[in-house]
MOPAC internal coordinates of N, CA, C and O (Angstrom, degrees):
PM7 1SCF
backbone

  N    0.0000 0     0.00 0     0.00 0    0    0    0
  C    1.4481 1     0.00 0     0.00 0    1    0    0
  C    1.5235 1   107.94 1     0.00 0    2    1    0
  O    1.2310 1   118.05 1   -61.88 1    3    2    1
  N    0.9308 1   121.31 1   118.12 1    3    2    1
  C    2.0934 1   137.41 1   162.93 1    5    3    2
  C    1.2626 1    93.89 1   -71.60 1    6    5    3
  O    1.2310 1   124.72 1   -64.30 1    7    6    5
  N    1.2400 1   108.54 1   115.70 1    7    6    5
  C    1.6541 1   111.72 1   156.34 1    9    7    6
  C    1.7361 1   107.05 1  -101.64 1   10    9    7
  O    1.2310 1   130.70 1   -45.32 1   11   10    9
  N    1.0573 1    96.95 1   134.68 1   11   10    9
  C    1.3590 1   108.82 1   175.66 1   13   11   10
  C    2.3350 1   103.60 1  -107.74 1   14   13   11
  O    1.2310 1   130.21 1   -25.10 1   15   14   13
  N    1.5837 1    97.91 1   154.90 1   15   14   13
  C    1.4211 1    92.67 1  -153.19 1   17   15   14
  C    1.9244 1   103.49 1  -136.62 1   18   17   15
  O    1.2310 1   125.32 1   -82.41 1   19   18   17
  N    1.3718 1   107.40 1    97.59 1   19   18   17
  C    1.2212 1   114.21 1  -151.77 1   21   19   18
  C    1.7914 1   109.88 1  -112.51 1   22   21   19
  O    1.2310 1   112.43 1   -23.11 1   23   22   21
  N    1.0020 1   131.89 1   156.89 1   23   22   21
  C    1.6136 1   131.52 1  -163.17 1   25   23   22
  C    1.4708 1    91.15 1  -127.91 1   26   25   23
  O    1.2310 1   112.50 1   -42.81 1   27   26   25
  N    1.5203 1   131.77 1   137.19 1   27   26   25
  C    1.3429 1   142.22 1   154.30 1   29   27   26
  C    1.0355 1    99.04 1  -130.72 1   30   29   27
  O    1.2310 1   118.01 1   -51.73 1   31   30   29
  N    1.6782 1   121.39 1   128.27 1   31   30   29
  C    1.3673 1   137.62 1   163.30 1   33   31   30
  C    1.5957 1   121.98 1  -100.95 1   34   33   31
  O    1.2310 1   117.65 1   -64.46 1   35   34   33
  N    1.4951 1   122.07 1   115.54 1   35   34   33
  C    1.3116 1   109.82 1   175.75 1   37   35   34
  C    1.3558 1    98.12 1  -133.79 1   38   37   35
  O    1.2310 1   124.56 1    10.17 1   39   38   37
  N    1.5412 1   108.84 1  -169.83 1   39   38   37
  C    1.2983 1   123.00 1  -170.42 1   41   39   38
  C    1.6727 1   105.25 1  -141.18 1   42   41   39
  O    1.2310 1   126.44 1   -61.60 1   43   42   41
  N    1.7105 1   105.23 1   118.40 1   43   42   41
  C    1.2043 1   117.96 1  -177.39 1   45   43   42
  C    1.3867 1   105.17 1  -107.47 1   46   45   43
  O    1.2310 1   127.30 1    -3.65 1   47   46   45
  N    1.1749 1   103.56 1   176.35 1   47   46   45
  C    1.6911 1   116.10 1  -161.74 1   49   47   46
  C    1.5619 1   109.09 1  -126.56 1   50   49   47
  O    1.2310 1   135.41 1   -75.34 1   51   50   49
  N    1.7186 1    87.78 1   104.66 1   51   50   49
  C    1.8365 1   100.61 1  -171.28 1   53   51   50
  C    1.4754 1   100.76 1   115.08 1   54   53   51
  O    1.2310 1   114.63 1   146.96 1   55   54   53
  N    1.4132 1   127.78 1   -33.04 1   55   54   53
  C    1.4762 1   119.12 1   165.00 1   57   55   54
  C    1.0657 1   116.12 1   -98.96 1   58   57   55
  O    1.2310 1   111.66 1   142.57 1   59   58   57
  N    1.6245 1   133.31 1   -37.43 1   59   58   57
  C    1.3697 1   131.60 1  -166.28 1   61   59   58
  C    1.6285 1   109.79 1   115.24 1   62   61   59
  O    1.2310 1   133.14 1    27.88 1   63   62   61
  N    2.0873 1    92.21 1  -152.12 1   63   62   61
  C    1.1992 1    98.70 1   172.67 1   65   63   62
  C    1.7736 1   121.13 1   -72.98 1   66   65   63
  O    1.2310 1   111.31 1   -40.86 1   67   66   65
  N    1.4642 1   133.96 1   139.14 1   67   66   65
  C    1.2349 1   135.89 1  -140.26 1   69   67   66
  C    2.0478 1    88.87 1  -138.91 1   70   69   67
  O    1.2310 1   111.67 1   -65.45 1   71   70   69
  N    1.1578 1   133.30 1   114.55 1   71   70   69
  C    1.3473 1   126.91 1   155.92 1   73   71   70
  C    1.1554 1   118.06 1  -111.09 1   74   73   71
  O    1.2310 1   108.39 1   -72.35 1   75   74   73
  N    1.4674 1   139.31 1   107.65 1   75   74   73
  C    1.3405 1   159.21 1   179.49 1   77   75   74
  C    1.6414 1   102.29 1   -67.90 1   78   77   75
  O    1.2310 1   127.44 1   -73.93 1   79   78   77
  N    1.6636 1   103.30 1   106.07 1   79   78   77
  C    1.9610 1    89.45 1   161.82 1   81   79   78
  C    1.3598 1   108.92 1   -94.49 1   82   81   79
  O    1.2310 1   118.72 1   -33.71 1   83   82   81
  N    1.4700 1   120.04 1   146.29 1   83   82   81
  C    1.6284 1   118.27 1  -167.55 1   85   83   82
  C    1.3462 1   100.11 1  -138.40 1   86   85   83
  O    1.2310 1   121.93 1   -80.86 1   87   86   85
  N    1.5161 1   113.90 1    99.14 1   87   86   85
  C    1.0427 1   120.26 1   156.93 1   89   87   86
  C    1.4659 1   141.73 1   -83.04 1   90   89   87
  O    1.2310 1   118.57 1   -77.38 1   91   90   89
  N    1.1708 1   120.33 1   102.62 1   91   90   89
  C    1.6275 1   124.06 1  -164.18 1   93   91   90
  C    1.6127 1   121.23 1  -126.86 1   94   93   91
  O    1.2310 1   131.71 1   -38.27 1   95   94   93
  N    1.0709 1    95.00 1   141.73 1   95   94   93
  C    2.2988 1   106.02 1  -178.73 1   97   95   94
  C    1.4268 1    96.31 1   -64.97 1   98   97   95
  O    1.2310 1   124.17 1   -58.73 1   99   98   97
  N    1.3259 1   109.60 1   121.27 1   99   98   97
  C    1.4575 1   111.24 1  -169.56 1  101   99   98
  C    1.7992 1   103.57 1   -93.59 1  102  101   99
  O    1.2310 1   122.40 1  -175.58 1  103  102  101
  N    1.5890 1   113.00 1     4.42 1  103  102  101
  C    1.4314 1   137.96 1   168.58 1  105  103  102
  C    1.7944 1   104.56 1   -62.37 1  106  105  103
  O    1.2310 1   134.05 1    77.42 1  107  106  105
  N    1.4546 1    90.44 1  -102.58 1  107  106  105
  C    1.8233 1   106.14 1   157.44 1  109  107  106
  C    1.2464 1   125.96 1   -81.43 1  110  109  107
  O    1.2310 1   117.92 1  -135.93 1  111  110  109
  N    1.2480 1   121.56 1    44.07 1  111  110  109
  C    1.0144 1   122.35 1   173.67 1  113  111  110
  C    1.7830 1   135.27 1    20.39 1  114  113  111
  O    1.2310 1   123.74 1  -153.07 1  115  114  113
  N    1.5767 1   110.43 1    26.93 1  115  114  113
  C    1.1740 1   129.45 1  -178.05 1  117  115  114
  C    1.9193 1   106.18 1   -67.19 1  118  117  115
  O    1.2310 1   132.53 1   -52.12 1  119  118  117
  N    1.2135 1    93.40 1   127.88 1  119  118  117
  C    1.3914 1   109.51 1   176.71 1  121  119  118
  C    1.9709 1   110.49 1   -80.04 1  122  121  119
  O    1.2310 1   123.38 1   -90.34 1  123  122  121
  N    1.5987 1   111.13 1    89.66 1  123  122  121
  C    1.3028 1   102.41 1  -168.82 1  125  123  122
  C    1.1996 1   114.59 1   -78.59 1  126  125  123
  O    1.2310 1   123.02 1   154.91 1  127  126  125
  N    1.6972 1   111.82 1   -25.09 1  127  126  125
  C    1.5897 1    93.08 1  -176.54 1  129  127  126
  C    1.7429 1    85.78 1  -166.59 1  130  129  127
  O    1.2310 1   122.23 1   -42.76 1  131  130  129
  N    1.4237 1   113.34 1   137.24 1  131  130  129
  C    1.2797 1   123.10 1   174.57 1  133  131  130
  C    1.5653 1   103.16 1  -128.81 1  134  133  131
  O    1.2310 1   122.05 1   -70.36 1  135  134  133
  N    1.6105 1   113.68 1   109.64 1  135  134  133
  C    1.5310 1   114.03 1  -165.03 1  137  135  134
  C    2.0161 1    97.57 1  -126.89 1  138  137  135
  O    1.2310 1   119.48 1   -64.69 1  139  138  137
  N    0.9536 1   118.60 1   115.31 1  139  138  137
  C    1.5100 1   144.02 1   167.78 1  141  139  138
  C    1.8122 1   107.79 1   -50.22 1  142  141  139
  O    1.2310 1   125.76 1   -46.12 1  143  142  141
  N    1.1405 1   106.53 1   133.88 1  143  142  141
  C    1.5470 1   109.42 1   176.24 1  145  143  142
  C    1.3543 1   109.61 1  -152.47 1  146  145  143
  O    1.2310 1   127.42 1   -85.43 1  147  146  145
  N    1.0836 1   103.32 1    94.57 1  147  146  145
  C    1.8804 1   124.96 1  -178.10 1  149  147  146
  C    1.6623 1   121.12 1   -46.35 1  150  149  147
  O    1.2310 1   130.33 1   -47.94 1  151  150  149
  N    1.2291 1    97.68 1   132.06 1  151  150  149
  C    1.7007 1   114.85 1   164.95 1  153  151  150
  C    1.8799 1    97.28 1    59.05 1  154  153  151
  O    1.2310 1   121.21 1  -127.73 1  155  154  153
  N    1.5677 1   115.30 1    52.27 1  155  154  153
  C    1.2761 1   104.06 1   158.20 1  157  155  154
  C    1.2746 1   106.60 1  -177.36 1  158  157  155
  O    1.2310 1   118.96 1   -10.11 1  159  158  157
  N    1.7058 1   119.59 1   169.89 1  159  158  157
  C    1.5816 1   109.66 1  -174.76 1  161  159  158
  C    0.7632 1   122.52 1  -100.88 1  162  161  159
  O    1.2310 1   123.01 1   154.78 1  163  162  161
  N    1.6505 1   111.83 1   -25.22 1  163  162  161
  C    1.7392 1   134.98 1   178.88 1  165  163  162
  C    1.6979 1   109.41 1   -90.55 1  166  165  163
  O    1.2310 1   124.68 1   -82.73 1  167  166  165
  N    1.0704 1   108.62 1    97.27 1  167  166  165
  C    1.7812 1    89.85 1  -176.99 1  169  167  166
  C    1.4527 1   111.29 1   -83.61 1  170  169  167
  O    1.2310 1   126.59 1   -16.66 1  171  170  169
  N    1.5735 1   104.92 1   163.34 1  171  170  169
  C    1.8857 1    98.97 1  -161.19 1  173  171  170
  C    1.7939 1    97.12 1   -81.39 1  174  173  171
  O    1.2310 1   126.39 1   -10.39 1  175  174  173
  N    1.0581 1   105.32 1   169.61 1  175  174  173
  C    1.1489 1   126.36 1   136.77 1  177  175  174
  C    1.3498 1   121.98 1     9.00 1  178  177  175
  O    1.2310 1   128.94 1    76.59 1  179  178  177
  N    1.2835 1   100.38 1  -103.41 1  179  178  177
  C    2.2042 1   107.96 1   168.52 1  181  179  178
  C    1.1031 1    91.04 1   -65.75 1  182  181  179
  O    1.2310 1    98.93 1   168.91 1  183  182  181
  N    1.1796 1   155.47 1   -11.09 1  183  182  181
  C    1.8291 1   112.58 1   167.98 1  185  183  182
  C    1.6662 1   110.31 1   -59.19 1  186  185  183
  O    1.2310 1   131.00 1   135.49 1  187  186  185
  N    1.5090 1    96.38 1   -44.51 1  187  186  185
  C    1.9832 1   114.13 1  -171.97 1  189  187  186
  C    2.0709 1    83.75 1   -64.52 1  190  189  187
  O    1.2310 1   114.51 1   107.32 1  191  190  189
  N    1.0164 1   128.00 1   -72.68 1  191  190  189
  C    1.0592 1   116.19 1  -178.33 1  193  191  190
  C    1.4934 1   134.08 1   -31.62 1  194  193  191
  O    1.2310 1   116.46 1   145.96 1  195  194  193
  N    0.8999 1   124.34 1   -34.04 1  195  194  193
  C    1.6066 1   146.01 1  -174.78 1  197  195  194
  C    1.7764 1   101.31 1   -94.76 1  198  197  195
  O    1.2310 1   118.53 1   144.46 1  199  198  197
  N    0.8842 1   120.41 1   -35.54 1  199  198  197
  C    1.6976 1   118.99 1   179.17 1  201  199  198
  C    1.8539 1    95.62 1   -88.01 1  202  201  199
  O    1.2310 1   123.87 1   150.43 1  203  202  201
  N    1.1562 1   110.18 1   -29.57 1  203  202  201
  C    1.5809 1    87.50 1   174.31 1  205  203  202
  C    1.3689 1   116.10 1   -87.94 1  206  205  203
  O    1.2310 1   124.52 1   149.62 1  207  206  205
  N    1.0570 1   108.93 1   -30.38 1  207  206  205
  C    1.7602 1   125.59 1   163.73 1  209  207  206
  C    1.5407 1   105.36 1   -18.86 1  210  209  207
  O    1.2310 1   127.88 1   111.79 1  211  210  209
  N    1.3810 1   102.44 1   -68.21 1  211  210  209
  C    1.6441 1   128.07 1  -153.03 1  213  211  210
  C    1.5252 1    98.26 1   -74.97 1  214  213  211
  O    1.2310 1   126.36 1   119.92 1  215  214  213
  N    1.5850 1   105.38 1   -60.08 1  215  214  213
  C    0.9062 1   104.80 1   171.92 1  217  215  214
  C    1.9037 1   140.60 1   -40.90 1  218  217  215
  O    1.2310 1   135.17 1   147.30 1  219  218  217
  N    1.2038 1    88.25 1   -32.70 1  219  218  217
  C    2.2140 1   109.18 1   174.93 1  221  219  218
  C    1.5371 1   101.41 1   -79.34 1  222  221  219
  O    1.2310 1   117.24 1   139.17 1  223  222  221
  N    1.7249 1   122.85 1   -40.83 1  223  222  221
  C    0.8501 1   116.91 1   172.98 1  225  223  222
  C    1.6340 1   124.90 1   -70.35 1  226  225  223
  O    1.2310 1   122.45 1  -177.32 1  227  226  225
  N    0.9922 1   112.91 1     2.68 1  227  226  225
  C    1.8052 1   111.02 1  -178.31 1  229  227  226
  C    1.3256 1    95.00 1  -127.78 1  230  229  227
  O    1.2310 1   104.91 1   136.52 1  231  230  229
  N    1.3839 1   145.50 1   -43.48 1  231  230  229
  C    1.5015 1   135.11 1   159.42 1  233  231  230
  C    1.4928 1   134.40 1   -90.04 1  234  233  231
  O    1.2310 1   121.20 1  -178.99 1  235  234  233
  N    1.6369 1   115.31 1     1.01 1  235  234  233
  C    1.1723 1   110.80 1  -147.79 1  237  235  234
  C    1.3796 1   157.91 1    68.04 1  238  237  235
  O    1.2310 1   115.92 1   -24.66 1  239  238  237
  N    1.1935 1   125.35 1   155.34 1  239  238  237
  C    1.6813 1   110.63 1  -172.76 1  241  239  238
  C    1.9116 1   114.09 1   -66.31 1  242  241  239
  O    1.2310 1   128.91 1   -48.06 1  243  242  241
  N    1.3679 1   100.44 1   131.94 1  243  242  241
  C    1.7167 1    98.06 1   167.52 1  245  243  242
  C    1.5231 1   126.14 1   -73.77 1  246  245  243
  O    1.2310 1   128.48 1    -7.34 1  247  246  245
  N    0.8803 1   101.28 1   172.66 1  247  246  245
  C    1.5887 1   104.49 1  -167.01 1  249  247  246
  C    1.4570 1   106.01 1   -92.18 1  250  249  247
  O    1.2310 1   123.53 1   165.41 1  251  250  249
  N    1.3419 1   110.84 1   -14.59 1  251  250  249
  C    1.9495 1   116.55 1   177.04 1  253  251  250
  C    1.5191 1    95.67 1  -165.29 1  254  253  251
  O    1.2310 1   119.19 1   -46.09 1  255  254  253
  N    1.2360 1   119.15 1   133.91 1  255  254  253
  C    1.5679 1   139.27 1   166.33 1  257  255  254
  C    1.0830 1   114.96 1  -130.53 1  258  257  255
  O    1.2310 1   123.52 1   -45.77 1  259  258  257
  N    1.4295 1   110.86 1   134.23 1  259  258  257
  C    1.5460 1   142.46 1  -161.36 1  261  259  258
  C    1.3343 1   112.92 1  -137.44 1  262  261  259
  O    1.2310 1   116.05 1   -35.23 1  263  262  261
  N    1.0588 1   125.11 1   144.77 1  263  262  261
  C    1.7784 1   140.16 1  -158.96 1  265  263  262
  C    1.9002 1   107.77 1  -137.95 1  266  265  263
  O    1.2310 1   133.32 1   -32.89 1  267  266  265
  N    1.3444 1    91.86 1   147.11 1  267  266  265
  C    1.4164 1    85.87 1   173.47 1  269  267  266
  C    1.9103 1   104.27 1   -78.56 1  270  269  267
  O    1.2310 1   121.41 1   -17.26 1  271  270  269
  N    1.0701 1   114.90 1   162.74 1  271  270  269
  C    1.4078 1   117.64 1  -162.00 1  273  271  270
  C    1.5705 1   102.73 1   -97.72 1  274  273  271
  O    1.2310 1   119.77 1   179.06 1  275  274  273
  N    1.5436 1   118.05 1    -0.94 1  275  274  273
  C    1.3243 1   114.37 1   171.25 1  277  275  274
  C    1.7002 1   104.44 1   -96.60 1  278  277  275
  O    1.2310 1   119.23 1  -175.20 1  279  278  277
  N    0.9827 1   119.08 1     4.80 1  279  278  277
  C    2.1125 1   118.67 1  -168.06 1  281  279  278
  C    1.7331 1    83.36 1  -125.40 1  282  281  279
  O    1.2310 1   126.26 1   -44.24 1  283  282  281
  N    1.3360 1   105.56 1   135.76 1  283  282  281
  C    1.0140 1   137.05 1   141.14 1  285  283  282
  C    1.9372 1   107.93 1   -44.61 1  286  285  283
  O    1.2310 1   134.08 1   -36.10 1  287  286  285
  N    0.9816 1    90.38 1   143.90 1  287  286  285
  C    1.6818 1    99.98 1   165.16 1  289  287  286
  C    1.1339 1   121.97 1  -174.02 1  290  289  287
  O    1.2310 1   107.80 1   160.76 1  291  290  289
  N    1.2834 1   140.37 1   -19.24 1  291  290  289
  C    1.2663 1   148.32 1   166.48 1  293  291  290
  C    1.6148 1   116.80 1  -117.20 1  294  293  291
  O    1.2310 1   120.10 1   180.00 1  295  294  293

């Protein structure tokens, strides 16, 4: 599985600013893990850590992972 590793930033009402990390098989396009990280645009470190975490834990490790080259992830 290729995970591909994508950032959406919005703004909800009653929390604020909202950045979505979205990790998805850019194969089947399976959505493995979409994890929220409050009041910022850049999410740290362990946020990306913790969404891949979850993510290995409900599908397992991929066989090659790839990042967009503007996000941090490793």
């Amino acid at each position: 599985m290729a995970d591909g590793c994508d950032i959406r930033i919005m703004r909800v009402e009653g929390v604020g600013k909202v950045s979505l990390i979205n990790l998805v098989d850019v194969t089947s396009r399976l959505k493995a893990e979409s994890y929220p990280s409050l009041e910022t645009t850049n999410p740290a470190l362990p946020d990306y850590q913790l969404s891949l975490r979850r993510a290995f834990l409900t599908y397992g490790l991929p066989q090659t992972l790839t990042a967009s080259p503007r996000h941090r992830l490793l």
